[in-house]
C-alpha positions in Angstrom: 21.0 -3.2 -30.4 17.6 -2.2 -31.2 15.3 -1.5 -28.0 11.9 -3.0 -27.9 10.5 0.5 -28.2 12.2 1.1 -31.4 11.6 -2.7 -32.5 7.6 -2.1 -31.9 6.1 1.7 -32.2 3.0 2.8 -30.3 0.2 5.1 -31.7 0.8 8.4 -30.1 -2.9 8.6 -28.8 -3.0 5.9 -26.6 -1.7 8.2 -22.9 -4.9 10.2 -23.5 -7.1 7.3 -24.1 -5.5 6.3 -21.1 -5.9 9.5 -19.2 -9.2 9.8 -20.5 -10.6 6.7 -18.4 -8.6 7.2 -15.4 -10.2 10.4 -14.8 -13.2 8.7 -15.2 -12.8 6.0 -12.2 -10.5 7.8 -10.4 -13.1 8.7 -7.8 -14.7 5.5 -7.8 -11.6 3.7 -6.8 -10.7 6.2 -4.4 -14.0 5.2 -3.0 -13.7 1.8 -2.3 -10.4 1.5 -1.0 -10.8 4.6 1.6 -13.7 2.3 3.0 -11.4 -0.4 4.2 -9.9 0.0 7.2 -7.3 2.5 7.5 -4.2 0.9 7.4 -5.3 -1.5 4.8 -6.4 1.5 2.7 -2.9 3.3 2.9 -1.0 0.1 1.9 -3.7 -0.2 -1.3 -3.2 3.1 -2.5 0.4 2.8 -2.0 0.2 0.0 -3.9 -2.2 1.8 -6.5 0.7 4.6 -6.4 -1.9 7.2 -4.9 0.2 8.0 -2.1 3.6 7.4 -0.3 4.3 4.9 2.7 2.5 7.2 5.9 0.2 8.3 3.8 1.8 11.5 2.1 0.4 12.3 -1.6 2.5 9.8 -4.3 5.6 11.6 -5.7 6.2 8.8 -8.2 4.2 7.6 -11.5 1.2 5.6 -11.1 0.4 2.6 -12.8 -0.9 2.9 -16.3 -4.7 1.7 -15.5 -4.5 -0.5 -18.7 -7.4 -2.8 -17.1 -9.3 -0.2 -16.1 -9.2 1.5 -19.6 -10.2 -1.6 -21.0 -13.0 -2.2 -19.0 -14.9 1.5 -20.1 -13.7 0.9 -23.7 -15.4 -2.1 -23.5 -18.1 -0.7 -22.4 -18.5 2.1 -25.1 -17.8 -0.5 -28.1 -20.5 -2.7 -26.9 -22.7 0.8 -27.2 -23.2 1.6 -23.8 -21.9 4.6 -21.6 -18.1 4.8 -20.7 -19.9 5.3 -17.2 -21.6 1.6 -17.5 -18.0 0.4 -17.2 -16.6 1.6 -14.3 -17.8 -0.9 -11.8 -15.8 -3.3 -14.2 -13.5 -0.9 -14.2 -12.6 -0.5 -10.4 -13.1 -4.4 -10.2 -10.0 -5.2 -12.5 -7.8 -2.8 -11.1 -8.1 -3.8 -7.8 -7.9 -7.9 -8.6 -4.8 -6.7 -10.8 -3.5 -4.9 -7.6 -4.0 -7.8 -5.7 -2.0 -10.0 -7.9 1.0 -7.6 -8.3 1.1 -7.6 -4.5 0.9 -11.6 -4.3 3.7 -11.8 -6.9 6.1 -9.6 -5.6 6.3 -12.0 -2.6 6.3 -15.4 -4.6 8.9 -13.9 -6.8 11.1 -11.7 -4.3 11.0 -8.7 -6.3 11.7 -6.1 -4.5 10.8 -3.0 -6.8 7.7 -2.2 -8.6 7.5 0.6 -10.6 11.1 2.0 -9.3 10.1 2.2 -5.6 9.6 -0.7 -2.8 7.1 -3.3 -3.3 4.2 -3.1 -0.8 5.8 -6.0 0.7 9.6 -4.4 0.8 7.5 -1.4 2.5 5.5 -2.9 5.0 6.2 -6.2 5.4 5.0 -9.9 3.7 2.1 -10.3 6.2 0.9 -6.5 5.7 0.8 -7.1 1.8 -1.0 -10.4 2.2 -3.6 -8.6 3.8 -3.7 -5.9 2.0 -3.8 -8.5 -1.4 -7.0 -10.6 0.3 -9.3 -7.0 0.9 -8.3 -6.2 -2.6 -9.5 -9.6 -4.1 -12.6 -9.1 -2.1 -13.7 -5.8 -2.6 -13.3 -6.3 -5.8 -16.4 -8.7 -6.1 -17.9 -6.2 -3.5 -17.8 -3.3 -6.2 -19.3 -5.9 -8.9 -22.4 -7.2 -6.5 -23.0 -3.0 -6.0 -23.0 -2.0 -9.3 -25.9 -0.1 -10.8 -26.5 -2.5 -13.7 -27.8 -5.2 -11.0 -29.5 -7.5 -13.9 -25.9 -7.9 -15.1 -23.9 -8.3 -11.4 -24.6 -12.1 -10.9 -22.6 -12.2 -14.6 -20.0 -10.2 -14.1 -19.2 -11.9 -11.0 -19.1 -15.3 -12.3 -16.4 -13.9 -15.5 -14.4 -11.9 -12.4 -14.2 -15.3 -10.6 -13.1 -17.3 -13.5 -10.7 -15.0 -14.6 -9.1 -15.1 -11.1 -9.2 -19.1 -11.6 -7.2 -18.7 -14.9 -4.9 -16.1 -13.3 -3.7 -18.2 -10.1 -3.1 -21.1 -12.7 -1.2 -19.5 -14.8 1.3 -18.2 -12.0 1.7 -22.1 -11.0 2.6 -22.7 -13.8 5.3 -19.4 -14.2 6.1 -21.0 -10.7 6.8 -24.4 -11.3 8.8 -23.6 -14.7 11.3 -22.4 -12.7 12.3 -25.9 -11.0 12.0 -27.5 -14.8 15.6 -27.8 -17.0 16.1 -25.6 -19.8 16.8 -28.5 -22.4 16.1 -31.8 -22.3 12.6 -33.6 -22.8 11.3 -31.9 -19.4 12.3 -28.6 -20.5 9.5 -26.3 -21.0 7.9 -25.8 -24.7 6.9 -22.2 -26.2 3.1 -24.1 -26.4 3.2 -24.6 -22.9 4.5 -20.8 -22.2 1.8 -19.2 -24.3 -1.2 -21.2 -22.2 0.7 -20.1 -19.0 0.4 -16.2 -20.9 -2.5 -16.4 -21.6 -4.0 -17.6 -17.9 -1.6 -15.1 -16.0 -2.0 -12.2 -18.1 -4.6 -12.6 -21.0 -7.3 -13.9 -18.7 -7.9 -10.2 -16.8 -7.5 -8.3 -20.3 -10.2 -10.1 -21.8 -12.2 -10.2 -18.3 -11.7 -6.3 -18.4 -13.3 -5.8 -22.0 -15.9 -8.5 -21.4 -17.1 -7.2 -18.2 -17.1 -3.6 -19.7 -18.8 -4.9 -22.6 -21.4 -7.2 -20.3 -22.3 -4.4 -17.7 -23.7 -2.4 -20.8 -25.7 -4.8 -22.2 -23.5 -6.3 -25.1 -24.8 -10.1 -26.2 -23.0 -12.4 -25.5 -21.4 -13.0 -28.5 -20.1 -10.3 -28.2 -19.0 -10.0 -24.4 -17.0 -13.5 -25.7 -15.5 -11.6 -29.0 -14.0 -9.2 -26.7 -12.8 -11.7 -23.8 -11.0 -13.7 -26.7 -9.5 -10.3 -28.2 -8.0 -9.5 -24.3 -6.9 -13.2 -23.9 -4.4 -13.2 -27.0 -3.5 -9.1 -26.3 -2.6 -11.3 -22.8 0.1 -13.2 -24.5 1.2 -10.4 -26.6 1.7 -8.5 -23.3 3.0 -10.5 -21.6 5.8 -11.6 -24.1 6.8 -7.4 -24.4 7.1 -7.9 -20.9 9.7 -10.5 -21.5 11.8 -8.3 -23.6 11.4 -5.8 -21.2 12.8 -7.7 -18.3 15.8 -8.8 -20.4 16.7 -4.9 -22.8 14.6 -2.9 -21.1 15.7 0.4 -19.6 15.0 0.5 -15.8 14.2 4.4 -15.9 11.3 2.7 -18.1 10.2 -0.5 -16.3 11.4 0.2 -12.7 13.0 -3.2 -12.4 17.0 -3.7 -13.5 18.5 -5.0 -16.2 18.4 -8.4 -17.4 16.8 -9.0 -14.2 14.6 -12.2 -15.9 17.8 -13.8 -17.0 19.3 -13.4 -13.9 16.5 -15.2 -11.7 15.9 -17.5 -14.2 12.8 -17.1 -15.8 11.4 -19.0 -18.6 10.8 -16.3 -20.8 9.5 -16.6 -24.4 12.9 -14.7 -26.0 14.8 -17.3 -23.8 12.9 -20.3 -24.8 12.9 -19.6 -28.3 16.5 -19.3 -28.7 17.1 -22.3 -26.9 15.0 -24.2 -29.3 17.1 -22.7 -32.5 19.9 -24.0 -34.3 22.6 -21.6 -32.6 21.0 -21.9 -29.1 24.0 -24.3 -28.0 26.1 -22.0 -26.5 23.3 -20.2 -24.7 22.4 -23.6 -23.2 25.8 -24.4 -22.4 25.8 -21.3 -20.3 22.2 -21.5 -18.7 23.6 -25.6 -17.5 26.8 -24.5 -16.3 25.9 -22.6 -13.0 22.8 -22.3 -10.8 23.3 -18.5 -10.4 24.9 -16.2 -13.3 26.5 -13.2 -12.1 27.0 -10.1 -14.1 29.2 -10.8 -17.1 27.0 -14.3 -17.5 23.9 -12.4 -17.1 25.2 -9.9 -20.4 26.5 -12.6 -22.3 23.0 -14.9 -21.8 21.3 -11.5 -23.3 24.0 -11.6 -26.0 23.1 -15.8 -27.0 19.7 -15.2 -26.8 19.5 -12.2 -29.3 21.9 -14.3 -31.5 20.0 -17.2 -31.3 17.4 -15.4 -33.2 15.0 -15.8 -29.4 14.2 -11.7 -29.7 12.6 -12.0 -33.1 10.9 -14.6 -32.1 9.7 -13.6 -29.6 8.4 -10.1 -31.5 7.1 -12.6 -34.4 5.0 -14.4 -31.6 3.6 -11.5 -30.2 2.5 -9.7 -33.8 0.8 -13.2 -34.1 -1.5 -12.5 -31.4 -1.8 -9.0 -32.0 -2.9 -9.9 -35.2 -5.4 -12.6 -33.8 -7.0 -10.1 -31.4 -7.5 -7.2 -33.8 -9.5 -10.0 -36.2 -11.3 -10.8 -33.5 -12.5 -6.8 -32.9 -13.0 -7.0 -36.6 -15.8 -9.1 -36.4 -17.7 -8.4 -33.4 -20.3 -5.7 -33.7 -18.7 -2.8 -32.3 -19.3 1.2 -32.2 -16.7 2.9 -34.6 -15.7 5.1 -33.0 -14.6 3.5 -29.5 -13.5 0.5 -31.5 -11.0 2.6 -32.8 -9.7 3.9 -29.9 -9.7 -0.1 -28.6 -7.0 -0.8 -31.5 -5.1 2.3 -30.5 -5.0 1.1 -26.7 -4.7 -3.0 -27.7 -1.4 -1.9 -30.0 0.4 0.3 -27.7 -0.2 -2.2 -24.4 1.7 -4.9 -26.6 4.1 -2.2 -27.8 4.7 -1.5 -24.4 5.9 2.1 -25.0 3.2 3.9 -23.0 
């Protein structure tokens, strides 16, 4: 069965793109969240994978610092310094902190990236509190950045993409109390707006506000926020086929773990909505909870059904959508390159 890394291949030179702009904010991150209060800070940076619980340097991987990458890129297409970005930087990775944190609790999930979530670690209230500084010191860093002629701005786009965001987890949350079939069941239109909010919204607030603290027009600040909004979607529907094939060495969650809470997922949806997706809704109908051998053979209907092509189609689509987009905004070559490098492999998801 062909893994979505195989089904979908990255461009080799996206981890040092990535590396590249994590060295770069490192120690601005590291200096906003040591000035929250102690406790609070040692939850964020375990949360940020900076250290361990009690405070003891991190022995596992980080997070990749997509947002953050996308932020400085955004900054040096628009034809300012990667440096201009950084505020925009910090301020994405912390508001996408925050909502991993928030999550993990609405959704029980007790791993992220293959060790306890904040909230496994230190408790639900601790993470909550820990999520609310996050949220706020992220419009702290934007109201103290350098470029103060642009703050008021980028405030407003980090505040509406945090709008977008919490409406597109209702509606990931309330799909899960709606049928699989049926009239009330949810549609792949439906899924791709609730992508787009959750996920898309803070890519393309990333490369806008990258793009807006150096000065870009607006045009062009808008190019790049509808660019990150459909890489959103892509994203997120690798992330679907992750949480269904993917290897857990890889994503740090286990197996089929989507499937077996029940999440509407685009591979799941689309299969349903096939010809051969019968059986598949036969067994999704036939029991609240699917234990092991269900949870395989639901992986089995759906990749039968056709819903794993689909699904890559869907998210090639948007690709394609967002590179078009970069194609006609007036970018610098050179770090519009490296932009299409980092937009592929984050939907490729092999990074």
């Amino acid at each position: 069965m062909t893994s979505p890394r195989t089904a979908l291949t990255a461009p080799p030179a996206a981890p040092e793109i990535l590396e590249r702009c994590r060295e770069l904010v490192a120690p601005a991150l590291a200096e906003a969240i040591d000035g929250l209060h102690p406790w609070v800070a040692e939850m964020a940076g375990y949360a940020l994978g900076r250290c361990e619980v009690g405070g003891a340097p991190a022995t596992h991987r980080q997070g990749k610092g997509v947002r953050q990458a996308l932020a400085v890129l955004g900054a040096e297409a628009a034809g300012g310094s990667a440096e201009a970005g950084v505020p925009g930087a910090v301020a994405v990775e912390l508001l996408h902190t925050f909502s991993l944190l928030h999550d993990d609790i609405m959704d029980g999930d007790a791993l992220r990236r293959g060790r306890p979530a904040v909230w496994k670690a230190y408790g639900t209230g601790p993470a909550v509190l820990t999520g609310d500084a996050l949220f706020a010191l992220a419009v702290e860093t934007l109201t103290a950045a350098p470029a103060t002629s642009h703050a008021a701005a980028a405030v407003r786009r980090l505040t509406r993409a945090s709008r977008d965001l919490v409406r597109g987890q209702a509606d990931d949350l309330l799909f899960a109390h709606r049928p699989w079939t049926g009239p009330d069941a949810v549609s792949a239109g439906e899924y791709e707006a609730m992508a787009e909010h959750k996920t898309g919204a803070l890519l393309g607030c990333a490369l806008a506000l990258g793009a807006g603290l150096a000065g870009a027009p607006r045009e062009t600040a808008a190019a790049l926020d509808r660019a990150g909004r459909h890489l959103g979607v892509a994203f997120q529907i690798a992330d679907d086929l992750l949480g269904i094939w993917g290897d857990p060495a890889v994503t740090g969650k286990p197996v089929h773990g989507d499937l077996r809470h029940g999440k509407k997922t685009l591979p799941v949806l689309a299969a349903l909505a096939a010809p051969g997706g019968s059986p598949l809704a036969e067994l999704l109908t036939s029991t609240a909870v699917l234990d092991d051998g269900a949870v395989r053979r639901a992986a089995t209907l759906v990749e039968r059904a056709g819903g794993r092509s689909a699904a890559l189609g869907a998210a090639r689509r948007h690709l394609t959508a967002a590179d078009t987009l970069l194609a006609g905004a007036s970018l610098a070559p050179r770090p519009a390159a490296d932009l299409r490098t980092l937009l592929s492999s984050l939907a490729h998801r092999t990074i």
